[in-house]
N, C-alpha and C positions, 0 to 999 in steps of 0.2 A: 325781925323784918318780915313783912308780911308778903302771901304772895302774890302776884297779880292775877288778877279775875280774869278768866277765860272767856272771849268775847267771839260769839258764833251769831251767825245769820238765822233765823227766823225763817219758820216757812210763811208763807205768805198765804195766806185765806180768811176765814171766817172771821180771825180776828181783826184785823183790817174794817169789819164791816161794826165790828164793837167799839172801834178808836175815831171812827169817822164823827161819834157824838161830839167827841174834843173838837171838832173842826173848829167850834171858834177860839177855841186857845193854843192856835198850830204856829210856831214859829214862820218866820218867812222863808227860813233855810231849811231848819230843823227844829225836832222838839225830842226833848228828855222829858220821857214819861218812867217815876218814881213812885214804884210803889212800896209802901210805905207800912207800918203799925204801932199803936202808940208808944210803945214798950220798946222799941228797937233800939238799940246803940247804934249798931250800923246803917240806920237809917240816917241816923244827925248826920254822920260822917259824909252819907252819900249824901246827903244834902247839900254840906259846904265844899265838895267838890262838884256839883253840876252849880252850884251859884256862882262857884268861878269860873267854871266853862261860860257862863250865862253873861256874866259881864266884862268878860275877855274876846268876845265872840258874837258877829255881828250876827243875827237874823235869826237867834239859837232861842227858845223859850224853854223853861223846865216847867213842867205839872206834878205835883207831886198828887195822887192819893193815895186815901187809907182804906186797904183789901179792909176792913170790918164794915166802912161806909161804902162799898162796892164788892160786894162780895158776889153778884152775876156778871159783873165784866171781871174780876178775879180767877174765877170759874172758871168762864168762856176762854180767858188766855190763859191760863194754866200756872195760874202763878203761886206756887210751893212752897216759898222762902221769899220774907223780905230782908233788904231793899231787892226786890230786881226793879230793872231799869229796861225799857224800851227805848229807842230811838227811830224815831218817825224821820221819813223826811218831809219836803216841803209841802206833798200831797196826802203826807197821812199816813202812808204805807213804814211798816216796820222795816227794817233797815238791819239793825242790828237787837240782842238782848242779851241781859247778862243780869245776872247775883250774885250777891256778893256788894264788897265796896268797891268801883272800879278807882282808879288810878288818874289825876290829871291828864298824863298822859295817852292814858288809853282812849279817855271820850275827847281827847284830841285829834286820836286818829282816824276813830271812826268819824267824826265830823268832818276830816281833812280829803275824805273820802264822797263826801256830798259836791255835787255843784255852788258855786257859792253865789 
């Protein structure tokens, strides 16, 4: 059994100013930002769990990139291990992040935690 991914809030600054490019792929609620590499296992994994959040959940968008084809917004948020996962909410702004493969349940909650 595996264990659940530890989901912590995000300081909020400069990176904010590197996810504003995504504006036009921002969900209306939220957005699952995945980042990704081609070799990952746990990348698939995170994958078919934010596509079920995605189509169980109104106003939710996932983006998946791959840190090798963005490696100065990689950089700039600090991202060390894939999959990590960002959650935006409806303005952009990081919300939550986590590595690792999260849990159905966990990008439930922090979803259930946005305005809807």
């Amino acid at each position: 059994m595996t264990q659940p991914v530890p989901v912590t809030t995000a300081p909020v600054g400069e990176e904010d100013q590197d996810l504003r490019s995504l504006s036009g792929l921002l969900g209306p609620r939220a957005t699952l930002v995945q980042f990704s590499s081609t070799f990952c296992a746990p990348c698939r994994a995170t994958r078919r769990v934010l596509e079920r959040v995605v189509a169980t959940s109104d106003g939710v968008r996932h983006v998946e990139l791959d840190v090798a084809e963005h490696p100065h917004l990689g950089e700039r948020l600090d991202i060390t291990a894939t999959p990590t996962v960002l959650v935006l909410d409806a303005d952009g702004r990081v919300v939550r992040r986590a590595q690792g493969v999260p849990t159905l349940a966990q990008v439930r909650a922090v979803l259930a935690t946005l305005p809807v």
